[in-house]
Each structure stands twice: as structure tokens, then as C-alpha cells.
C-alpha positions as CSV (number, residue, x, y, z in Angstrom):
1,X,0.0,0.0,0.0
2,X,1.1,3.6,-1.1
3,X,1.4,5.9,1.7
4,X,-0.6,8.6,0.3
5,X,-3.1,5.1,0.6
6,X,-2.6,4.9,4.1
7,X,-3.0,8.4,5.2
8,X,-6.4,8.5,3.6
9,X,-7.3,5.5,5.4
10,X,-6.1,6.8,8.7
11,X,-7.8,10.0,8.3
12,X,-11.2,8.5,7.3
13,X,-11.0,6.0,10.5
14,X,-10.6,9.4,12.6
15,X,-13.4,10.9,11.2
16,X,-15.5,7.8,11.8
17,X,-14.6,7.6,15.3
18,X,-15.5,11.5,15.8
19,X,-18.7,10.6,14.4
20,X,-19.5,7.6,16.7
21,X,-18.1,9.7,19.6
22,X,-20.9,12.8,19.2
23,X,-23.5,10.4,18.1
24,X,-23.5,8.4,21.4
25,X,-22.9,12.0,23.5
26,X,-26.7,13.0,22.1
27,X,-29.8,12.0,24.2
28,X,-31.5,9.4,22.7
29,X,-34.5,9.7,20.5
30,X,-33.2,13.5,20.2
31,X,-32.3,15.5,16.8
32,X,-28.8,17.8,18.8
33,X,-29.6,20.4,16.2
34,X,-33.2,20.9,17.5
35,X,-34.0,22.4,20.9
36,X,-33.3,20.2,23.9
37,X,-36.5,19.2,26.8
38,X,-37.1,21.2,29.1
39,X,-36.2,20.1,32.4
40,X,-39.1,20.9,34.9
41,X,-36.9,21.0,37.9
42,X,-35.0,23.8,36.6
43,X,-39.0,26.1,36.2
44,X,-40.4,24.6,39.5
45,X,-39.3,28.2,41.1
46,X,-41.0,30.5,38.4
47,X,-43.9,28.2,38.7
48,X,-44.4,28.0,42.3
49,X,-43.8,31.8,42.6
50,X,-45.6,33.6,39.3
51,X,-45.6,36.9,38.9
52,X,-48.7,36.5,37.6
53,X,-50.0,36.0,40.5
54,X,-47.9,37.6,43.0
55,X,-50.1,40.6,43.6
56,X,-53.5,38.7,44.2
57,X,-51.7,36.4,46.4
58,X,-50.4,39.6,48.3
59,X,-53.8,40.7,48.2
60,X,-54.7,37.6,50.0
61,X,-52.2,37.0,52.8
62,X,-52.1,40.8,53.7
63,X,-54.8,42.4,56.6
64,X,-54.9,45.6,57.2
65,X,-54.5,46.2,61.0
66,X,-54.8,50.1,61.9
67,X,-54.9,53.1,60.0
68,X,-53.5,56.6,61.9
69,X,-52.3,60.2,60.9
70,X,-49.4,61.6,61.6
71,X,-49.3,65.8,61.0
72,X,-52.4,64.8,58.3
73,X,-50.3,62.4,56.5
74,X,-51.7,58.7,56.7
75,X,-49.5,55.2,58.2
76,X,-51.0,51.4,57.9
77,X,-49.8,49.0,60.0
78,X,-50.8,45.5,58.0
79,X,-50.3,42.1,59.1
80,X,-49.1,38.8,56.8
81,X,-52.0,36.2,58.0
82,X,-49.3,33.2,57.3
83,X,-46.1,34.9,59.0
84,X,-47.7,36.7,61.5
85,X,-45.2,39.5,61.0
86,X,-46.5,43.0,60.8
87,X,-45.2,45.9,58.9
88,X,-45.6,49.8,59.1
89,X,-46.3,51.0,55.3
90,X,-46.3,54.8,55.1
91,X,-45.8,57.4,52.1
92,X,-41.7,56.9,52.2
93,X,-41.2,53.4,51.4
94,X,-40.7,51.0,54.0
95,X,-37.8,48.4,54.7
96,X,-39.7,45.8,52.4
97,X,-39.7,49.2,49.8
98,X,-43.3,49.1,50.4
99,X,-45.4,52.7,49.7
100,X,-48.7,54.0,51.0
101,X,-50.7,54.9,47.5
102,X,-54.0,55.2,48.8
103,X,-56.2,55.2,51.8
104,X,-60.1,55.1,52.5
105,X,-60.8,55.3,56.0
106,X,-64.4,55.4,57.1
107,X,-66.7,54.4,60.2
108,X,-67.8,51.3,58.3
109,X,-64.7,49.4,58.9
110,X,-65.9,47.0,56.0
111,X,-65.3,49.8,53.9
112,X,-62.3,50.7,54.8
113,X,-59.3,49.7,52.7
114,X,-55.8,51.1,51.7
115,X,-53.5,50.8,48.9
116,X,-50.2,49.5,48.8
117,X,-47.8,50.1,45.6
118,X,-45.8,47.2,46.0
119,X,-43.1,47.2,43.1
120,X,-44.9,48.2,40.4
121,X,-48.1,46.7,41.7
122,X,-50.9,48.4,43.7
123,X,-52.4,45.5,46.4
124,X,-55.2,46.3,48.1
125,X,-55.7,45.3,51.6
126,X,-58.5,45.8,53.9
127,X,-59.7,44.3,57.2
128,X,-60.2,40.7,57.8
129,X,-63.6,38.9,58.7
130,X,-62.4,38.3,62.4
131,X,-61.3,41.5,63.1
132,X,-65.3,42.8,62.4
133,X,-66.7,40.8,64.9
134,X,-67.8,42.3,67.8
135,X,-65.8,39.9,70.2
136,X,-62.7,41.3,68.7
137,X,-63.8,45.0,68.9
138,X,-64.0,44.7,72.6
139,X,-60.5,43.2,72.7
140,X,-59.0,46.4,71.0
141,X,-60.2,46.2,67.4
142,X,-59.1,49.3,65.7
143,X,-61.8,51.6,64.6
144,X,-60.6,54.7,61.9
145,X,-62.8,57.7,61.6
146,X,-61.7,58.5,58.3
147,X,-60.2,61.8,59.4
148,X,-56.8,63.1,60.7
149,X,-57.5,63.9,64.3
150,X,-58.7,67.0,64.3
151,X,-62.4,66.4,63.9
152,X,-65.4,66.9,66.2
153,X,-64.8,64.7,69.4
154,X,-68.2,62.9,69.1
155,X,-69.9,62.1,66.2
156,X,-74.2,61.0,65.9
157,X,-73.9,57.3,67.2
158,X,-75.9,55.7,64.3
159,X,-75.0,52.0,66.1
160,X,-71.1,52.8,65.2
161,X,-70.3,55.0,68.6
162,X,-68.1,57.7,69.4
163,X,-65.4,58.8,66.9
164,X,-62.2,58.8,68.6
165,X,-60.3,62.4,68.7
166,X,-56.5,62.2,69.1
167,X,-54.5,65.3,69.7
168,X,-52.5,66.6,66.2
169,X,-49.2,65.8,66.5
170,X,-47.1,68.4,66.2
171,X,-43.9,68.5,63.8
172,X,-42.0,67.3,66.5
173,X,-43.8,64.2,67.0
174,X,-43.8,63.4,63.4
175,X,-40.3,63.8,63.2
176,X,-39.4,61.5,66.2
177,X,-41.9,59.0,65.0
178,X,-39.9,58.9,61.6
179,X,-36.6,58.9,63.0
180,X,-37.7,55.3,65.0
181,X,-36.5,52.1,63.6
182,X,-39.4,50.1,62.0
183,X,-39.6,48.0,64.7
184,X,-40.0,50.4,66.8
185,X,-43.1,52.0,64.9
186,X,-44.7,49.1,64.5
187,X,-44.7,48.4,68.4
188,X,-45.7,51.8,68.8
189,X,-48.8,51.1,66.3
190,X,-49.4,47.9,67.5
191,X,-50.2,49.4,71.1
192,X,-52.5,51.6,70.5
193,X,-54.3,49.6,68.1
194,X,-54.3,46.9,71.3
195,X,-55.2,49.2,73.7
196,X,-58.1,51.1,71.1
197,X,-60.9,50.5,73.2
198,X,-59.4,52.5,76.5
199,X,-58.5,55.1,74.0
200,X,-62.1,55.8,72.6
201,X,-63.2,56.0,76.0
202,X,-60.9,58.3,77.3
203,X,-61.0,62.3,77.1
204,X,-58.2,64.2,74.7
205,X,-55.8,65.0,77.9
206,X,-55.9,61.1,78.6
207,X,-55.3,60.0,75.5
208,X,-53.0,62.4,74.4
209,X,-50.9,61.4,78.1
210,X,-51.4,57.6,77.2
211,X,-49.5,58.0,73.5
212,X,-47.0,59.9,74.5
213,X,-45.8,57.5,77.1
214,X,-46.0,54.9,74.7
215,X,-43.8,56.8,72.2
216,X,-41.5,58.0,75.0
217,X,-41.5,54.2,76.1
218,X,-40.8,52.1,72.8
219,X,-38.2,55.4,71.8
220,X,-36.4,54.7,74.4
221,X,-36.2,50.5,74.3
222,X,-35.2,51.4,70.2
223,X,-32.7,54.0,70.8
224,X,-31.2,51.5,74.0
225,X,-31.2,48.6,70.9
226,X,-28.6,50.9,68.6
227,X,-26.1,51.1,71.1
């Protein structure tokens, strides 16, 4: 045999071998020009977690949990039904870069609601069934009156009561509020919405003395917890 016969040879063997070599590295049954399966492990995230579906699901674990005005300017405190955890949502985004978008506060607490703009999407939360009941209103259910504090102190009854009057808070107060950790302002909500049913039935000098020992109380514990 001619060499230049023999190096043909040996380079068609080669190219044989290359051949087998790819042809068993292919998944069965599968054209490795054409796009591949999907492997469902690797969209199990995206599917479990849609953002199709993110906001109605927000919609659904979120309660709304007290509604109060500080200097005219509304803060939410809501609660997530499966964490338990509660967070203050105001008009400067919160730690979670939550924002306050809207708020409809009324007497019928079945009306009231608020809007959150969560990302890009508004959720709207409201309160939950349980927190309507009347057994749950004498525990400290928190009761809006729609306004910002500086409203008549009573209102007609009309089955819903007396509307609550708390003092304005002065700049002051707004800024001390603000310059607590979140934490801290949601303890400081949390309280009074606990403790709403000794604050509707005590006068303005009362319940202006009972807030401000709260704030001076949970300011205090938040400032102790930066050092």
C-alpha cells in the first residue's frame, strides 16, 4: 500500500470515530440540532412563585390592622396572615420598599381599605372577617374615623359609637416617630391599636398622656437597641 493510501485510510478512520463519539454523546430519540427538553426541575421556582399571581396572592395573605395620621399624613400598619409579622407602610417606602398609595378610612370598617404600591403593583388590603366581629372590637379592634385627628370629638352614634379624637401631633412628633427604627413603629402602632378601646373611651388629655408615654417608652427601648 502507497502511503498517500494509508494516510487516507487513517484520516477516514478518525473521522468515523469523531462521528460515533458525538452520536452516542446526544440524548437518545433527540435531533442535537433541534432544541433540547425542558427540564421541569429547573422552572419549579418560576412556577411555584408567578408573577402573575404575586399581587392577588399579596392581596390575600395581607390584613390591614390600623390606619393613623401623623401631622395629616396617613401610616398602615398591615399584618401577613401566614407569618404573623406586621409591617408599618407609610408614604416613604418601608424596609420591604413598600409605599402607601392610597387610603379610604371610614366608620364602616368594611369599607375601609388602603392601597399599597408594592413594586410596580398596587395590592389592596382591607380588614379581615375576624377583626369585624364584635368579640374582637372589645379586645381592641381598631376603629378609623376616616379623618386626621382633628375632627369633632363625638360624632351621631348611628350604632357605630363615638369617633375617637387624638391630639395633632405636632412637627416634632412626626419627626421623632420617623426617625424610630421600623420596629419600633410598628410596636408603637401595634399598642394603641391593642389598647383602642381605653383610648375611645378616654377624654383628649388622657389620650394624648397615654400616646406619648408609649412613644416615650418604645423610643427609648429602640434607641437602648442601637447602642
Amino acid at each position: 500500500m502507497k502511503p498517500t493510501t494509508t494516510a487516507r485510510a487513517l484520516l477516514l478512520l478518525l473521522c468515523a470515530s469523531a462521528t460515533s463519539a458525538t452520536a452516542q454523546q446526544a440524548t437518545p430519540g433527540q435531533d442535537p440540532d433541534l432544541p433540547q427538553r425542558v427540564d421541569p426541575t429547573e422552572i419549579a421556582p418560576l412556577v411555584a412563585s408567578s408573577p402573575f399571581t404575586r399581587s392577588l396572592n399579596l392581596s390575600d395573605s395581607l390584613v390591614l390592622t390600623g390606619i393613623a395620621y401623623i401631622e395629616g399624613k396617613p401610616v398602615v400598619t398591615v399584618m401577613n396572615k401566614e407569618t404573623k409579622e406586621s409591617h408599618v407602610v407609610g408614604e416613604i417606602p418601608n424596609a420591604q420598599g413598600w409605599k402607601l398609595a392610597e387610603t379610604s378610612a371610614t366608620v364602616k370598617l368594611n369599607r375601609t381599605q388602603a392601597k399599597l404600591m408594592i413594586g410596580t403593583e398596587i395590592v389592596t388590603v382591607r380588614y379581615s372577617e375576624e377583626q369585624l366581629t364584635p368579640e374582637a372590637m372589645k379586645k381592641g379592634g381598631y376603629r378609623p374615623g376616616g379623618g386626621d385627628g382633628r375632627g369633632d370629638e363625638h360624632r351621631d352614634r348611628g350604632g357605630d359609637g363615638p369617633r375617637r379624637e387624638y391630639p395633632r401631633p405636632s412637627e416634632e412628633d412626626r419627626q421623632r416617630f420617623m426617625a424610630m427604627s421600623e420596629d419600633a413603629r410598628r410596636k408603637f402602632m401595634d399598642t394603641l391599636r391593642e389598647n383602642g378601646e381605653k383610648l375611645r373611651m378616654a377624654s383628649p388629655e388622657e389620650r394624648s398622656a397615654f400616646i406619648k408615654s408609649v412613644r416615650d417608652k418604645v423610643e427609648a427601648e429602640d434607641k437602648q437597641g442601637k447602642r
